[in-house]
MARMARDO-236288 format. One record per residue: residue number from 1; residue in one letter; x, y, z of N, C-alpha, C, O in turn. Coordinates in steps of 0.05 Angstrom, whole numbers, plus 5000, padded with zeros to 4 digits. Layout:
N
[site NUM, 'a', [X, Y, Z], [X, Y, Z], [X, Y, Z], [X, Y, Z]]
...
END
This chain:
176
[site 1, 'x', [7249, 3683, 9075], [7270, 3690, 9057], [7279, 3665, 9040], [7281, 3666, 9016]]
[site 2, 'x', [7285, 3640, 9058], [7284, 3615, 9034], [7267, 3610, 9011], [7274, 3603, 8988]]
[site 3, 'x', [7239, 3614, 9022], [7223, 3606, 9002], [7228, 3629, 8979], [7229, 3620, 8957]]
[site 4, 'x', [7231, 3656, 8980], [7246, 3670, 8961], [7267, 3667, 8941], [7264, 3672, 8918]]
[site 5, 'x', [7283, 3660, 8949], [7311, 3648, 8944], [7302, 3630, 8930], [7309, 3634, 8906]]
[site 6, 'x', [7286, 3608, 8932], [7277, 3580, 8923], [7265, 3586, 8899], [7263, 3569, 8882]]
[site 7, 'x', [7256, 3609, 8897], [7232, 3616, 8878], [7249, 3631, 8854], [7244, 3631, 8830]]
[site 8, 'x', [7271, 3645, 8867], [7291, 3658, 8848], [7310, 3638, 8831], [7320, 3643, 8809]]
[site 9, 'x', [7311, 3615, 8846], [7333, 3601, 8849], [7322, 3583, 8821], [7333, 3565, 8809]]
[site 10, 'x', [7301, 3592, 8818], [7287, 3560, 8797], [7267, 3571, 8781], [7258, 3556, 8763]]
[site 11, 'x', [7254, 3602, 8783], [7239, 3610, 8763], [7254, 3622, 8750], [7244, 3625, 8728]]
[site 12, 'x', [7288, 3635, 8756], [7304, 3650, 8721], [7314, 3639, 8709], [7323, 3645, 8687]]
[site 13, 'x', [7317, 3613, 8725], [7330, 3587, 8698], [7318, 3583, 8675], [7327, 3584, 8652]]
[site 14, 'x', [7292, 3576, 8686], [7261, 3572, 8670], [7251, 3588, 8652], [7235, 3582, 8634]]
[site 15, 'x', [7264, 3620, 8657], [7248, 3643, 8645], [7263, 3649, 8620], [7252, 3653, 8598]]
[site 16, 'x', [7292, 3648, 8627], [7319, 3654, 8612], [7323, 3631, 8595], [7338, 3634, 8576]]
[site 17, 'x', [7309, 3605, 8600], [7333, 3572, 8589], [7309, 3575, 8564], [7287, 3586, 8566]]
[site 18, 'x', [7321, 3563, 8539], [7306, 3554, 8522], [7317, 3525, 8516], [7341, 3522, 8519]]
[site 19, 'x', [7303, 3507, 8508], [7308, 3488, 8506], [7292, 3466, 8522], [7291, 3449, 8504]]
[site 20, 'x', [7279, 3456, 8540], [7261, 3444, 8555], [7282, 3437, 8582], [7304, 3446, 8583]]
[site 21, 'x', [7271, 3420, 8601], [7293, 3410, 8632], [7311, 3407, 8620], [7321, 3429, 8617]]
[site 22, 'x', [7330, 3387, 8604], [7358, 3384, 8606], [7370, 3409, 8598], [7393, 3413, 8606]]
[site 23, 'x', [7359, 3429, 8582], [7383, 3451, 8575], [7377, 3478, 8604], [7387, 3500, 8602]]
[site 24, 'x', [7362, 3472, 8627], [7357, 3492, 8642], [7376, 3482, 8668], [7380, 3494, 8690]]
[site 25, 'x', [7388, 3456, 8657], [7396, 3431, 8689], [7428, 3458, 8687], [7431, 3473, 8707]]
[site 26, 'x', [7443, 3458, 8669], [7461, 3479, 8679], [7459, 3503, 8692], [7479, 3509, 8705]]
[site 27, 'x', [7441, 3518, 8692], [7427, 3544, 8695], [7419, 3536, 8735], [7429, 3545, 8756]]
[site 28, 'x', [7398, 3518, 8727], [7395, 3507, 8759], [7423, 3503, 8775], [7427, 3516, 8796]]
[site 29, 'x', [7446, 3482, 8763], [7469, 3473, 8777], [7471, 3506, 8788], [7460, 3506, 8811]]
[site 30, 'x', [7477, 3523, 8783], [7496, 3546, 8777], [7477, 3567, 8799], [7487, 3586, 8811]]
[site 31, 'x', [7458, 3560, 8801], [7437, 3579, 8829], [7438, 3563, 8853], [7441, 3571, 8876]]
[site 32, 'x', [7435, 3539, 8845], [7432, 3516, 8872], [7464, 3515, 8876], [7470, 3531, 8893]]
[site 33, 'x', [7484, 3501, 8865], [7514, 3502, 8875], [7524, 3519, 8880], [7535, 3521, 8902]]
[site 34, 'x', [7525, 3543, 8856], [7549, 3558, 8854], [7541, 3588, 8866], [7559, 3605, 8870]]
[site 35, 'x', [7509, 3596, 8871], [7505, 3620, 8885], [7491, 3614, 8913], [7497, 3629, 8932]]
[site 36, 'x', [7476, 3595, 8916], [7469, 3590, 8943], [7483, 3565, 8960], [7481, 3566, 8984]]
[site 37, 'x', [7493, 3548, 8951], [7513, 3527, 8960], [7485, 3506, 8973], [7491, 3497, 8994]]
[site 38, 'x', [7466, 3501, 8966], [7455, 3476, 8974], [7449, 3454, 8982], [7438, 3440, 8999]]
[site 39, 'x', [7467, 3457, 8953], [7476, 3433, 8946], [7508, 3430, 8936], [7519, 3447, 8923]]
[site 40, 'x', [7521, 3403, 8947], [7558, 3403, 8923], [7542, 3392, 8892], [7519, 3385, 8886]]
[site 41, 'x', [7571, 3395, 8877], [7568, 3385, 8857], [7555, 3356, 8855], [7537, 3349, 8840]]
[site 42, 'x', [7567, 3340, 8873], [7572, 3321, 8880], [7534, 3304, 8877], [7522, 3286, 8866]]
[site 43, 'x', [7530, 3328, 8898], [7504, 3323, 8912], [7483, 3331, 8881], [7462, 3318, 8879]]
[site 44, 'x', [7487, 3343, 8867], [7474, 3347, 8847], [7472, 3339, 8824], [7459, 3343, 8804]]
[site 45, 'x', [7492, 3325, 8835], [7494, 3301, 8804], [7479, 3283, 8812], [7460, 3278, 8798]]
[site 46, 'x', [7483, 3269, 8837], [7468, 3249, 8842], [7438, 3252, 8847], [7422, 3234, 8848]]
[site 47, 'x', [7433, 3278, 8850], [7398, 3278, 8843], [7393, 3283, 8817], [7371, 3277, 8809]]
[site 48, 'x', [7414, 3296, 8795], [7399, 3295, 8774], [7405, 3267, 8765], [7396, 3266, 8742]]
[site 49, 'x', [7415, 3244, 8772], [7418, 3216, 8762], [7394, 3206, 8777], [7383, 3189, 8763]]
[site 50, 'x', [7385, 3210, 8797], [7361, 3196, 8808], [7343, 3201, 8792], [7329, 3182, 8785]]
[site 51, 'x', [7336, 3230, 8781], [7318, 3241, 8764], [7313, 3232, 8738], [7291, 3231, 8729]]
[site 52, 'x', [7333, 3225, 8725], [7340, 3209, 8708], [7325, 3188, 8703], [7315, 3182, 8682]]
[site 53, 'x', [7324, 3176, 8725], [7322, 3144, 8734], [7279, 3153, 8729], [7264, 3134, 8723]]
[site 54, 'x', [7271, 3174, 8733], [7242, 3174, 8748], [7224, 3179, 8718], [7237, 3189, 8699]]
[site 55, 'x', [7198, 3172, 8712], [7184, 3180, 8689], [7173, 3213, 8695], [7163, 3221, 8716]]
[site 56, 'x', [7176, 3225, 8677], [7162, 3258, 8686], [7193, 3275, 8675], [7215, 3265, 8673]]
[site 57, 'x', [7182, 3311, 8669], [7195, 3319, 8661], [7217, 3323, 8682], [7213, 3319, 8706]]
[site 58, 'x', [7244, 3332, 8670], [7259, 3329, 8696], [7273, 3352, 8708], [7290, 3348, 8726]]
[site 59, 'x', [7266, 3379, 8699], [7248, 3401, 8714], [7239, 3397, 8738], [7251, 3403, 8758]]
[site 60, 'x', [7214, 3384, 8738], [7207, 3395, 8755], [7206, 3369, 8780], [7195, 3372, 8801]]
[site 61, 'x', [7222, 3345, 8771], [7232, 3329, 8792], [7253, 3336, 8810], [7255, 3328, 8833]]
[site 62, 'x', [7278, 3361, 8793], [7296, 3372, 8807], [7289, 3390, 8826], [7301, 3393, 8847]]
[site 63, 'x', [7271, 3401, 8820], [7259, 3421, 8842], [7250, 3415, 8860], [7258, 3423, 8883]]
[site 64, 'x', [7229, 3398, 8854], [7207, 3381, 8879], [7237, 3376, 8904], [7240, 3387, 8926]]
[site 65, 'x', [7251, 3360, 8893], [7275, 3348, 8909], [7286, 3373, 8916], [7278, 3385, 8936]]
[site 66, 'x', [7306, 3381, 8902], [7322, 3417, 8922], [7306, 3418, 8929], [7306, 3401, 8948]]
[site 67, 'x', [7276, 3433, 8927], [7263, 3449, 8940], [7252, 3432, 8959], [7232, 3443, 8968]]
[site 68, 'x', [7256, 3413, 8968], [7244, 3394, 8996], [7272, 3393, 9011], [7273, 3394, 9036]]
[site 69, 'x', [7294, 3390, 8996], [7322, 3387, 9010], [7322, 3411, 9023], [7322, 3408, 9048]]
[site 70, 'x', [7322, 3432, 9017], [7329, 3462, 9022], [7309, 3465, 9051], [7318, 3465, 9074]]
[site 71, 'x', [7274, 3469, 9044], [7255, 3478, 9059], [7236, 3461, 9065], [7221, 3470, 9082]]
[site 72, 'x', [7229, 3435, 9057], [7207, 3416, 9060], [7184, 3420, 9045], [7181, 3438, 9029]]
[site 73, 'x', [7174, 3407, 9050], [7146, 3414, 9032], [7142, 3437, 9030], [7141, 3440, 9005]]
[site 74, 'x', [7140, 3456, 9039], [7132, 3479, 9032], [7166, 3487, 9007], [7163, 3503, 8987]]
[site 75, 'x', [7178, 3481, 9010], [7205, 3488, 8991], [7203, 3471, 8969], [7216, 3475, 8949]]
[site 76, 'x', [7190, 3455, 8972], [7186, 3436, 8946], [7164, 3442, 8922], [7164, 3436, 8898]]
[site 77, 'x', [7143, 3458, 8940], [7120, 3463, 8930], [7130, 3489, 8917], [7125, 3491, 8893]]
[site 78, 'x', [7145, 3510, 8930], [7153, 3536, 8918], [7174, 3531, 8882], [7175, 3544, 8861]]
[site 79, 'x', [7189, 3507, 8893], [7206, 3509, 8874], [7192, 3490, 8850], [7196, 3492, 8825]]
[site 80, 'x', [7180, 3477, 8860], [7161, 3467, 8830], [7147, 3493, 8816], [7149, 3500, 8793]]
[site 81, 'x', [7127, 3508, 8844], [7117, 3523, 8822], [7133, 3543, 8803], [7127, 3552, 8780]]
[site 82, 'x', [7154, 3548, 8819], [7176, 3574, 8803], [7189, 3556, 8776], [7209, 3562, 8762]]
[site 83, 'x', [7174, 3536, 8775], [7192, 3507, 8748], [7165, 3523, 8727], [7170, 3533, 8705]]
[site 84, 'x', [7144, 3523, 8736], [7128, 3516, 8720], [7109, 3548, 8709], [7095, 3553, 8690]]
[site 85, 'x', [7115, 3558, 8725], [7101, 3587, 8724], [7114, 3593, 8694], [7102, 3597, 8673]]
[site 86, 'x', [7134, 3592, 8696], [7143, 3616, 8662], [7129, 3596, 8644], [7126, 3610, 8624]]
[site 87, 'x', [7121, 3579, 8639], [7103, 3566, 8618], [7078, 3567, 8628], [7062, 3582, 8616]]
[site 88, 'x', [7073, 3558, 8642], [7043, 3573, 8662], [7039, 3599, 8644], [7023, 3604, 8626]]
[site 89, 'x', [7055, 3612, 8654], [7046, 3646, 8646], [7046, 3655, 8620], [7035, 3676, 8613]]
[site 90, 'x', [7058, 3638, 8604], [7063, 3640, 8576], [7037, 3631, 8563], [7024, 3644, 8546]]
[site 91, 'x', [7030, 3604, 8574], [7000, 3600, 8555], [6978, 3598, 8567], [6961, 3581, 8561]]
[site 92, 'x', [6975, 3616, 8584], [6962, 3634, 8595], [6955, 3653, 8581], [6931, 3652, 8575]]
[site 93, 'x', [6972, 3680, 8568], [6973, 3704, 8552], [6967, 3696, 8528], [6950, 3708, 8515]]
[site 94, 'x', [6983, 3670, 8518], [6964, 3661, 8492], [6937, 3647, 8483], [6925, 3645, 8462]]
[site 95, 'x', [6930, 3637, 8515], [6907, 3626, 8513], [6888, 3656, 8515], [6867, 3660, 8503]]
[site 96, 'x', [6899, 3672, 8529], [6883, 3708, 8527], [6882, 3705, 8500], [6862, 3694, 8492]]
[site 97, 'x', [6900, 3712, 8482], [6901, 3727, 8473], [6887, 3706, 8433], [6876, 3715, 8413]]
[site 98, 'x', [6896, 3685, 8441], [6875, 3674, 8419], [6842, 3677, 8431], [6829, 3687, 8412]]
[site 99, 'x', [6829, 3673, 8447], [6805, 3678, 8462], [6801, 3700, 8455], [6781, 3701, 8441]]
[site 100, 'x', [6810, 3719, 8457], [6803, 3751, 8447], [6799, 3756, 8416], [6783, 3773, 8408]]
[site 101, 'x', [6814, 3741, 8400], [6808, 3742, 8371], [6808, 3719, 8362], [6825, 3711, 8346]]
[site 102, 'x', [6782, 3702, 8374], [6775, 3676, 8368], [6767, 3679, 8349], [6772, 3663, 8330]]
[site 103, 'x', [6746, 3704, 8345], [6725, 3710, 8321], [6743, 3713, 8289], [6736, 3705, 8267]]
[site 104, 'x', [6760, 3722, 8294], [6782, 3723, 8273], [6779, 3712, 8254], [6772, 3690, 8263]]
[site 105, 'x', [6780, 3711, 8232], [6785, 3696, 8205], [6809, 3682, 8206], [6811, 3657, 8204]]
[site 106, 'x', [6839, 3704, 8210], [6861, 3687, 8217], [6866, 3661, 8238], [6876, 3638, 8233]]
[site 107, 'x', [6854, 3676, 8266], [6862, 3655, 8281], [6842, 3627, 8272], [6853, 3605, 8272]]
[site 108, 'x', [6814, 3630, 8266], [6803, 3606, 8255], [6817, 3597, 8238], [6823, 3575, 8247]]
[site 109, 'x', [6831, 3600, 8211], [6846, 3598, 8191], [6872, 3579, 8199], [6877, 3557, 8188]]
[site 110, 'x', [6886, 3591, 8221], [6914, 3575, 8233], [6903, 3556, 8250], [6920, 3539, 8255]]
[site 111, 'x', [6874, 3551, 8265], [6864, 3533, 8270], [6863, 3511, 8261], [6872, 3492, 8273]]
[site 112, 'x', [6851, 3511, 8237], [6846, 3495, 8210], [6870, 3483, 8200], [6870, 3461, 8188]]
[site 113, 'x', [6890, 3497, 8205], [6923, 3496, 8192], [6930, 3480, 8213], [6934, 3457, 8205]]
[site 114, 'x', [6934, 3485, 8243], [6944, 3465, 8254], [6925, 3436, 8265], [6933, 3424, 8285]]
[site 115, 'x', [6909, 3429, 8256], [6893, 3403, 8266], [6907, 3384, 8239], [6915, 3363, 8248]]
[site 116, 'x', [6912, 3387, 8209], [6928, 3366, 8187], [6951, 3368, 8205], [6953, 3347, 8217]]
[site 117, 'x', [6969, 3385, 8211], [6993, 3389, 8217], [6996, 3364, 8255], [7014, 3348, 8260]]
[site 118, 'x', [6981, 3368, 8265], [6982, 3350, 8291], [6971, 3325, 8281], [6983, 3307, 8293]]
[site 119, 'x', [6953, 3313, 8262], [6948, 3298, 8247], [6966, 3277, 8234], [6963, 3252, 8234]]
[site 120, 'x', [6988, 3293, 8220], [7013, 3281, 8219], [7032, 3274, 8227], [7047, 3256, 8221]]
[site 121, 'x', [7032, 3291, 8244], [7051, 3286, 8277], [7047, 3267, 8287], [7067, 3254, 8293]]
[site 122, 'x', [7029, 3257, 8292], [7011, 3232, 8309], [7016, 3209, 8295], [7024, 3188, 8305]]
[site 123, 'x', [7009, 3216, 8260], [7013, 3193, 8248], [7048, 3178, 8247], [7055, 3156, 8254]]
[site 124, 'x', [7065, 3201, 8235], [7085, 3196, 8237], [7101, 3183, 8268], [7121, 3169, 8267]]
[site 125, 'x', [7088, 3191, 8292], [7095, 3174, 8323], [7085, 3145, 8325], [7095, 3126, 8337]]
[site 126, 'x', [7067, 3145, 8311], [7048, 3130, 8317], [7076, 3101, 8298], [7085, 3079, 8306]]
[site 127, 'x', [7077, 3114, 8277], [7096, 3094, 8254], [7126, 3087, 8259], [7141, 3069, 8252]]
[site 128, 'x', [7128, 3113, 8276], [7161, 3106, 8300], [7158, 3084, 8312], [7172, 3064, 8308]]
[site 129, 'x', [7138, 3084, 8328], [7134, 3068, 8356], [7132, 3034, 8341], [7144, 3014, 8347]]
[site 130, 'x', [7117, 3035, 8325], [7109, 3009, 8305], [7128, 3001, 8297], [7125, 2976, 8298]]
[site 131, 'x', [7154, 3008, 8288], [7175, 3011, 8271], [7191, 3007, 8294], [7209, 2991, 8286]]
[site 132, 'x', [7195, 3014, 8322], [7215, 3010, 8345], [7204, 2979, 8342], [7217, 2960, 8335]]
[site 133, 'x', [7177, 2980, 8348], [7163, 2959, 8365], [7175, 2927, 8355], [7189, 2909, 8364]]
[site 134, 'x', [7160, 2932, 8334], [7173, 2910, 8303], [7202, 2899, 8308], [7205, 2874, 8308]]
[site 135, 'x', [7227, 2918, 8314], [7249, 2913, 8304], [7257, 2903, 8329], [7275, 2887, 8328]]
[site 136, 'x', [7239, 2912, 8365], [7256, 2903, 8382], [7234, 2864, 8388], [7246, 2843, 8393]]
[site 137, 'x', [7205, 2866, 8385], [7199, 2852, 8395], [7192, 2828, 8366], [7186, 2804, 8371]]
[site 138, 'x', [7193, 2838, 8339], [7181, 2814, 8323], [7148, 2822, 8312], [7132, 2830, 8328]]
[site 139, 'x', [7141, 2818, 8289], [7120, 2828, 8277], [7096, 2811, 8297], [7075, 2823, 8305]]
[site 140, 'x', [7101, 2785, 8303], [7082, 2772, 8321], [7075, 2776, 8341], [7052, 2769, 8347]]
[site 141, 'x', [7092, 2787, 8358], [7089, 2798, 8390], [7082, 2820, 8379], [7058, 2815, 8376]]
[site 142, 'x', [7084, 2840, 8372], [7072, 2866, 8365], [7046, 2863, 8359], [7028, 2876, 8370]]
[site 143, 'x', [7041, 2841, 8336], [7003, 2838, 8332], [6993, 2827, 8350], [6970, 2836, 8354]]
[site 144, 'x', [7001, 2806, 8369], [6989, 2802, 8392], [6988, 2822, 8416], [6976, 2816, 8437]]
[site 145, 'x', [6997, 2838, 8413], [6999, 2860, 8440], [6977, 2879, 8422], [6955, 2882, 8433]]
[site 146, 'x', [6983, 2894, 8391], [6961, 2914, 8390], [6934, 2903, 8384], [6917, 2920, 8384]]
[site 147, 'x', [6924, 2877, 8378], [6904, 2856, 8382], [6900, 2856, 8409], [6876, 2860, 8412]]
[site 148, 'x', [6910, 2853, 8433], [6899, 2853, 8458], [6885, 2879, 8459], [6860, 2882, 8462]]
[site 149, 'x', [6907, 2903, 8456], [6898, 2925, 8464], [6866, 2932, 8452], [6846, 2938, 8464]]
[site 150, 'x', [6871, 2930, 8422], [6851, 2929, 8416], [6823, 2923, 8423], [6804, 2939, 8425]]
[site 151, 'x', [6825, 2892, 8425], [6807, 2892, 8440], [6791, 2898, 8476], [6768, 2892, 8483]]
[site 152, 'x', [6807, 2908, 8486], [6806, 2918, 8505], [6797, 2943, 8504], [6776, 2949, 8517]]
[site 153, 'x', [6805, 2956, 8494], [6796, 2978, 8485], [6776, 2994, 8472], [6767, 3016, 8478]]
[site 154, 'x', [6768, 2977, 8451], [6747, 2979, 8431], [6722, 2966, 8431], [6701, 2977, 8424]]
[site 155, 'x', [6727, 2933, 8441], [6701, 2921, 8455], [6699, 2918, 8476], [6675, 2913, 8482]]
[site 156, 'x', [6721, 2918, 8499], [6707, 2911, 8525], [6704, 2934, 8530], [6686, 2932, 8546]]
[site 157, 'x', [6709, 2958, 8529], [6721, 2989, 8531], [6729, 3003, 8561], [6721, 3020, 8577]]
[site 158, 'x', [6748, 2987, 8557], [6765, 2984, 8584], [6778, 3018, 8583], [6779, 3032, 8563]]
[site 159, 'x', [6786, 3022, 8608], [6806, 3043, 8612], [6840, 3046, 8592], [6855, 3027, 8592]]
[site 160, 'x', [6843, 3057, 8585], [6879, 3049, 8569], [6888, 3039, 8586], [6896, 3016, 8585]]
[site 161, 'x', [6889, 3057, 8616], [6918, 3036, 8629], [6920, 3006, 8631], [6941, 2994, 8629]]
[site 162, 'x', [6892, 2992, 8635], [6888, 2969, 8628], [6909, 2954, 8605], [6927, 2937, 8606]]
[site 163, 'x', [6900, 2963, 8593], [6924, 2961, 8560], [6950, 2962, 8563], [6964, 2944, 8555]]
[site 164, 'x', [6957, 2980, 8574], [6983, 2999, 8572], [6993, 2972, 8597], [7014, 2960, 8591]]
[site 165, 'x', [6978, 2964, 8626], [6988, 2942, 8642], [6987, 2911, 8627], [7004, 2894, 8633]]
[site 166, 'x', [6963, 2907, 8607], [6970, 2883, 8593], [6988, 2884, 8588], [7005, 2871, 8601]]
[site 167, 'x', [6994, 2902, 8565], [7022, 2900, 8547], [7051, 2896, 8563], [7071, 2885, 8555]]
[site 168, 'x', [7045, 2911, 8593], [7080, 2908, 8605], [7071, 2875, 8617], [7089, 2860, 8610]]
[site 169, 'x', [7056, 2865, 8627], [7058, 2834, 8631], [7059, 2825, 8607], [7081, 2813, 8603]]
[site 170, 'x', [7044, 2827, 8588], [7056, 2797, 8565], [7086, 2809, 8565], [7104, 2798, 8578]]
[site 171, 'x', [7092, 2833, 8551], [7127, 2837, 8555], [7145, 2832, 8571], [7166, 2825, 8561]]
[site 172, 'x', [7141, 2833, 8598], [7145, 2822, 8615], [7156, 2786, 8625], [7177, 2775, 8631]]
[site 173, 'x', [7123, 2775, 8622], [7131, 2747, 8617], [7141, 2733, 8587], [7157, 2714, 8585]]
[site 174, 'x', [7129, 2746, 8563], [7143, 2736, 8541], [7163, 2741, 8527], [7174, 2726, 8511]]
[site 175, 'x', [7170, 2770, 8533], [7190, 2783, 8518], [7214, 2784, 8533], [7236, 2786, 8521]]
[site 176, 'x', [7211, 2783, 8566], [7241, 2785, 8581], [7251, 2768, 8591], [7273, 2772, 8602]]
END
């Protein structure tokens, strides 16, 4: 019956919330505090501040945690999946359902339409991050970090995280 509860408790937040984890964290408070008592307020603040604190969406960090607080692994595992199923299930039906009229003129057509459109998206992140990068670290530390990566990348052809771990040591030792 817990693992029920756990599954109710965290898949109609998910099904009902629009907005991504932070606009579902009320919805959760309000099944976990205020209809099953799990957790206090108290107690739920301080895991969604831990969560906070963690990299990953924070969905489904709250869950993993209730749902291990509540039932253990097996309650952790239920309430992640009840995080993740209504999007699970969602592009799922759309992955059906483009697959079924792949042949389409349209869906090839909006195909076509969204690859410029993610194209620019990328470019425009890409000119954020350059543009953060610049203003927190200095045009010089930035060309020496995407010059490392670079080369790391392109001629030694290293793994990214390689890169991604250069970059936090030189930042690290030169920048902090």
């Amino acid at each position: 019956m817990i693992y029920w509860e756990l599954f109710l408790a965290f898949f109609i937040p998910n099904i009902i919330g629009y907005g991504g984890g932070p606009a579902i964290i009320p919805l959760v408070e309000n099944e976990v505090v205020g209809r099953y008592g799990w957790l206090t307020s108290q107690q739920f603040a301080e895991a969604l501040a831990l969560g906070n604190t963690l990299p990953s969406p924070i969905a489904t960090k709250m869950a993993g945690y209730i749902g291990h607080d509540v039932a253990g692994i097996g309650g952790a595992l239920v309430a992640t999946l009840a995080t993740v199923a209504p999007s699970l299930i969602l592009m799922l039906v759309a992955l059906g359902t483009l697959y079924r009229y792949r042949d389409s003129i349209k869906v090839k057509s909006m195909s076509q339409w969204v690859r410029p459109v993610i194209m620019v998206l990328m470019g425009y992140l890409t000119w954020s991050f350059l543009s953060e990068g610049v203003g927190d670290a200095g045009w010089i530390h930035t060309t020496i970090i995407a010059a490392i990566a670079g080369i790391m990348l392109v001629w030694l052809r290293l793994h990214p995280v390689w890169a991604v771990v250069a970059g936090l040591v030189y930042g690290g030792l030169l920048l902090g």
